[in-house]
C-alpha positions, -999 to +999 in steps of 0.1 A: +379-092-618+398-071-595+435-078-580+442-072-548+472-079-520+465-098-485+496-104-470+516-107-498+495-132-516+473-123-550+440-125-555+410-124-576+373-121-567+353-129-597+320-140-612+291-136-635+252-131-632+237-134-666+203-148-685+202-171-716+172-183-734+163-203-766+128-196-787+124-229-807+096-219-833+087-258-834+055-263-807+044-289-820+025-313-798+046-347-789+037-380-803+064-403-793+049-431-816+058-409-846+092-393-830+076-357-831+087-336-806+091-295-803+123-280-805+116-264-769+116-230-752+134-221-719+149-187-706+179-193-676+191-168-647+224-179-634+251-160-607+284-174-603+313-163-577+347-176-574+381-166-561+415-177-572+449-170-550+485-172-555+496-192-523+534-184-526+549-147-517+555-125-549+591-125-540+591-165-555+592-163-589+601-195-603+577-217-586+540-205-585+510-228-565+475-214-572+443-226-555+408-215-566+370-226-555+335-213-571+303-223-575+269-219-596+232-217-593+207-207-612+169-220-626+149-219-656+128-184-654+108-203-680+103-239-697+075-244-724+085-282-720+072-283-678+032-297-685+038-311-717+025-346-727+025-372-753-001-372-772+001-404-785-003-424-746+024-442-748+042-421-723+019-414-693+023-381-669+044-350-678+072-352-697+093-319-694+129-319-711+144-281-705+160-302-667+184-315-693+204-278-695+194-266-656+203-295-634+204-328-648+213-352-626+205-389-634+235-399-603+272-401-607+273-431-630+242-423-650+226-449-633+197-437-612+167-458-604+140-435-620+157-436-647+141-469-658+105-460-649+076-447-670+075-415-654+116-408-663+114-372-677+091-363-650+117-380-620+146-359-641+132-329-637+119-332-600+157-347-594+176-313-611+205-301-589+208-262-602+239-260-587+274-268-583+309-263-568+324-263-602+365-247-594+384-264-563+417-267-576+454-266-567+475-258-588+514-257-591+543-248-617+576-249-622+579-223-648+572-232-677+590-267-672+566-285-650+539-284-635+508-302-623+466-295-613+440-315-597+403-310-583+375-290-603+386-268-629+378-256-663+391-281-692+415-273-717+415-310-732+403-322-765+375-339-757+366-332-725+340-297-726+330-280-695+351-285-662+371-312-652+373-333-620+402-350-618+441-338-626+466-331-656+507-330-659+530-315-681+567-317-688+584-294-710+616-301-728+630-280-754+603-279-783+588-310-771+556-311-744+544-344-724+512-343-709+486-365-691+453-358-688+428-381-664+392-372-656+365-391-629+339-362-640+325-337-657+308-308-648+290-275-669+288-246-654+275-217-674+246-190-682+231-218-706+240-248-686+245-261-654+251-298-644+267-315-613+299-338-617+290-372-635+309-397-651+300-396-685+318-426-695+318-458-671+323-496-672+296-522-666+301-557-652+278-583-667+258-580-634+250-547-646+270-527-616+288-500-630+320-483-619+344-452-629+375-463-642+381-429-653+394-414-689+430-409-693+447-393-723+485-386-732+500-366-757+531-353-770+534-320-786+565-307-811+560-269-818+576-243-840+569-208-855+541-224-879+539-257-876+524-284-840+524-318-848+510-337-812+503-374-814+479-387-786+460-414-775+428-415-752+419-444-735+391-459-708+402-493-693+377-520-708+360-491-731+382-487-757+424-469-767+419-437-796+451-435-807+454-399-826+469-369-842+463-331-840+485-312-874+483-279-872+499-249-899+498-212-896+515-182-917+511-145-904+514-116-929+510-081-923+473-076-925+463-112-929+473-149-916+456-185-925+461-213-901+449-249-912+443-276-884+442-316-894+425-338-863+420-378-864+412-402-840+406-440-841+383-458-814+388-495-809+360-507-786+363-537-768+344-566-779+314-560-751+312-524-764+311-535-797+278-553-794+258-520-780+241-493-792+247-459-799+223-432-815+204-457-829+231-482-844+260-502-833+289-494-818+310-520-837+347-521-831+373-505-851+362-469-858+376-435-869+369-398-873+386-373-892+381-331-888+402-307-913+393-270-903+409-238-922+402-202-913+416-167-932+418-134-912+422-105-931+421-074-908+391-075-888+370-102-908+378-142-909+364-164-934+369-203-929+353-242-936+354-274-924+346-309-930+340-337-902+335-373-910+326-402-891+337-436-899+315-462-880+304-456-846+332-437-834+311-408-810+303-434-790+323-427-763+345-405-771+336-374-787+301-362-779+310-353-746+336-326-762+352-320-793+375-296-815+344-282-836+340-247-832+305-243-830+277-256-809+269-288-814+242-290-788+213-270-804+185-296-812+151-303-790+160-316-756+142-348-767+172-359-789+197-351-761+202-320-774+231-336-796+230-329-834+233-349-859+274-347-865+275-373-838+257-400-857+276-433-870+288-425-906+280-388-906+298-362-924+293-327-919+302-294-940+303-260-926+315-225-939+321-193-920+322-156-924+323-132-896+337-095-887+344-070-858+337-035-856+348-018-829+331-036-798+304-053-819+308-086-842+289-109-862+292-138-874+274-162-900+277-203-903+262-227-925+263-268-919+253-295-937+248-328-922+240-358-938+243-399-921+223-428-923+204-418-893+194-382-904+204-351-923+206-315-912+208-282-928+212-250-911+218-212-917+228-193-885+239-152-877+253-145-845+258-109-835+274-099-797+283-066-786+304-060-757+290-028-739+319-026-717+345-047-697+317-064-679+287-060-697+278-085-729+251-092-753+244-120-778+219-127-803+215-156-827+190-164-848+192-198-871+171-211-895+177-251-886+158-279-904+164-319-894+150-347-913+153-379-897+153-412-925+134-441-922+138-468-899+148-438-872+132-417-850+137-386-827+146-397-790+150-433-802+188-443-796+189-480-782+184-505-807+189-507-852+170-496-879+135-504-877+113-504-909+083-492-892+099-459-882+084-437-911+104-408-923+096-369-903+112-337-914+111-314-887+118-272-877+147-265-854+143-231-862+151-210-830+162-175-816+188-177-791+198-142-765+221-139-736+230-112-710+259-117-686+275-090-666+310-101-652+316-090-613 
């Protein structure tokens, strides 16, 4: 980005043209009956371009008001999902998936009308918006003391991933933090995905109208040299409260530090909630998940694990739509939402990671194990990226990725409880993933 003056106000022009695609080695034909389905090929082109601006003179120093907008568009250069069909005839027409990371739109409150018809996937992808104003923001602080944002703008929160629509507060006193957090949408904007504000969470009335009460979170952080303790709790009116806690512990040395981070969080659904479904079982009412991360750097190399378990439903809600995993969690077929496994009701996951940086290039390797009633996972990934120059970067992952669902479940099938008729499928999610992005 470059800085410039105009009349005493800053400002930065910015943005990013880039390309990402996905080579699933699964092409499997679909048979809906038996929940097969390919893991999916698509290849993006996207070009972004924002501007940000301090609104006060330079000579103001304690008070600053920023204001920003940018927008997205892009397309898929190529889907192997657009003429495919189900080969078993349950399913009549086309039934293409890749809309789901260019341009899903189902509506605001995820309720659109073709949603409901036989010809769904086909409506979804004819309905794509590949496009959106995702950074409209103001902005103002008092230094670091107060301050407060609202309108589109990239999101910080815990579980809240991609850009937020909607505004967040924060006082600051002594080592203590208080902030509040609301969102009415959610928005992606990126060289992999792109997807218009939504609600991704709403409330329905018996009638079967829905409505955005918005998700609210507060949180209170104590901080010192090496240790943050921040209790929270996230909350949608009629959904359900999470009451948490984020620990966090880190010791520097001179060629090598460890930091260990301790997250838990405890849906309570209400009683309506309760009775639904999600990924295939119920919801239920009292739930919980617990993540415990730990990571060593020693010079230019990390090494780290983690273990994330799920106790009951507890992803309905709150959770899939952003969480503090570091990885990807949204690297299976289209067909199963894109969502893996670690989201499922009593899942448990185990990961380990090794990585290094050379220079401008780095690489890094992760391993996960999944296992839940629903399904188990197991996957071996390497990720190499090399940062030509300022602007210019490259990425290239290639992971071996295998999912076997269990019996009385099946790929795509999320709405209703075991079923013994659902046999058993083990199925490749083997795929090659590049990017190319060049920042303006």
């Amino acid at each position: 980005m470059g800085l410039s003056c105009l009349h005493a106000f800053d400002y930065q022009l910015g943005g990013k043209v880039g390309s990402f695609s996905r080579i699933g080695f699964n092409n499997a034909p679909i048979n809906s009956q038996k929940g097969l389905y390919p893991t999916g090929s698509y290849v993006t082109a996207v070009g972004a371009l924002q501007i940000d601006a301090n609104l006060l003179p330079k000579w103001v120093s304690n008070h600053k008001l920023r204001a920003g907008i940018g927008g997205e568009l892009g397309g898929l250069a190529y889907d192997s999902t657009k003429t495919l069909r189900d080969t078993s005839g349950v399913d009549p027409g086309y039934q293409p998936a890749n809309w789901y990371y260019m341009g899903r739109w189902e509506g605001y409150l995820m309720d659109a009308p073709w949603t409901k018809t036989p010809y769904a996937r086909y409506q979804d992808s004819v309905h794509a918006k590949n496009y959106i104003l995702y950074n409209l923001y103001l902005d103002y602080s008092y230094k670091d003391i107060f301050g407060i944002k609202l309108g589109r703008y990239k999101s910080n929160a815990l579980f809240l991933r991609g850009y937020n629509q909607g505004f967040e507060a924060f006082f600051k006193l002594s080592h203590f933090k208080f902030e509040w957090f609301s969102t009415y949408g959610r928005g992606l904007a990126n060289i992999q995905f792109i997807r218009e504000f939504y609600a991704p969470v709403s409330y329905e009335f018996a009638s079967g109208r829905r409505v955005n009460y918005g998700m609210h979170a507060f949180s209170v952080t104590w901080k010192s040299k090496h240790f943050l303790l921040m209790p929270f709790i996230w909350f949608y009116p009629k959904n359900f409260n999470a009451p948490g806690f984020q620990a966090n512990v880190g010791f520097a040395f001179s060629n090598w530090s460890v930091s260990t981070q301790v997250y838990a969080w405890f849906p309570i659904y209400s009683a309506t909630l309760a009775k639904t479904y999600y990924r295939g079982n119920l919801v239920g009412r009292d739930t919980a998940s617990l993540l415990v991360r730990q990571r060593f750097d020693i010079k230019d190399y990390h090494v780290g694990w983690l273990v994330y378990k799920n106790f009951g439903n507890a992803n309905a809600q709150l959770g899939w739509n952003g969480s503090p995993v570091p990885f990807d969690t949204t690297d299976d077929t289209p067909y199963e939402d894109a969502y893996t496994n670690l989201y499922n009701a009593n899942s448990v996951t185990i990961a380990g990671i090794v990585g290094g940086k050379i220079k401008q290039f780095s690489w890094q390797l992760l391993g996960k194990l999944i296992y839940s009633p629903r399904a188990n996972s197991q996957s071996l990934g390497l990720t190499l990226e090399y940062h030509w120059s300022k602007r210019i970067n490259l990425m290239l992952r290639i992971n071996g990725y295998e999912v076997s669902m269990h019996r009385g479940y099946k790929v795509g099938y999320f709405h209703a409880g075991y079923n013994p008729k659902f046999a058993p499928t083990t199925q490749d999610r083997s795929y090659l993933m590049t990017s190319m992005s060049y920042d303006l």
